[in-house]
N, C-alpha and C positions, 0 to 999 in steps of 0.2 A: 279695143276697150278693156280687154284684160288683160293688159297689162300695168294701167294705175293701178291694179290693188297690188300685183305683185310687186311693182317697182315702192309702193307706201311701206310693204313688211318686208322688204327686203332692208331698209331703213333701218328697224325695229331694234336692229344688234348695235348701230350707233348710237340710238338712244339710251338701248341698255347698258352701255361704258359708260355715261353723263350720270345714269341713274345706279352703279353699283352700290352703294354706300346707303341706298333705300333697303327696308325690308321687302325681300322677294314680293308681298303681297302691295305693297303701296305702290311700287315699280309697275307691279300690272296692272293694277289700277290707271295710273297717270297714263301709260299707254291706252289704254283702251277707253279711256277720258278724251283723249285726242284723236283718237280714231274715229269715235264719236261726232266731234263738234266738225273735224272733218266733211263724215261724211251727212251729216245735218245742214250743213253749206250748201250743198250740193242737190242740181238739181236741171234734169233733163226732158222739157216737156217732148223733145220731138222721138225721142229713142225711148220706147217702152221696155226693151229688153236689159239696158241701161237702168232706167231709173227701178224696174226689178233687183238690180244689183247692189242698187243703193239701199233702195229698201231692207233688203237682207243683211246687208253690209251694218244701219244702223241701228235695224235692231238686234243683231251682233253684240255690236258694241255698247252701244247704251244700253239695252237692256243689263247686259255684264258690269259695265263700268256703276249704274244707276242700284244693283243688289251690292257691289264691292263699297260703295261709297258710304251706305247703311251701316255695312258690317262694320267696315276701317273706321269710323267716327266713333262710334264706340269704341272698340278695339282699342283703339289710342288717344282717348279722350283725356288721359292724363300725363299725354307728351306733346306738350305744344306745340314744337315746332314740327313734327307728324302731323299734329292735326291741322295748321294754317295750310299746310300742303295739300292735303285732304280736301281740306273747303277751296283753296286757290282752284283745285283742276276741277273741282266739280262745279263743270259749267251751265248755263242753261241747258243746253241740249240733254244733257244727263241727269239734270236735276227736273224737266221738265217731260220727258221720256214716258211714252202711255201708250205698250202696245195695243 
């Protein structure tokens, strides 16, 4: 079982070739926006040690992606197409996010 998370960020550098052209801080975001809704999907009644992993795993990430998404909206409230990118990845999981 741990090996999904290693095989999810082992990914992480392909996505970062698709996302070069992003400012380093939106790139991370978008990543960890999707790690996020990932692991918000997710979900293991019979493995409690499992769904421990998940739980950590998303508030990891949405907690992170849910303060980056704050900051970035502002940050680049006056670069459009930053900011549709912004609102596209901030999905429910991350907008909805309450540790």
């Amino acid at each position: 079982m741990k090996l999904v998370p290693v095989l999810l960020f082992s990914c992480l550098p392909l996505l970062a070739g698709a996302q070069e052209k992003l400012p380093q801080d939106v790139a991370q975001f978008v990543d960890n926006a999707q790690m996020c809704e990932h692991f918000a999907g997710e979900w293991d009644d019979n493995d409690k040690a499992r769904q421990r992993e998940i739980t950590q795993a998303i508030e990891q990430s949405c907690g992170q992606a849910q303060k980056q998404w704050k900051r970035l909206s502002a940050k680049y409230a006056g670069q459009p197409a930053l900011k549709k990118l912004i609102a596209e990845h901030a999905n429910d999981a991350v907008r909805s996010f309450r540790k």
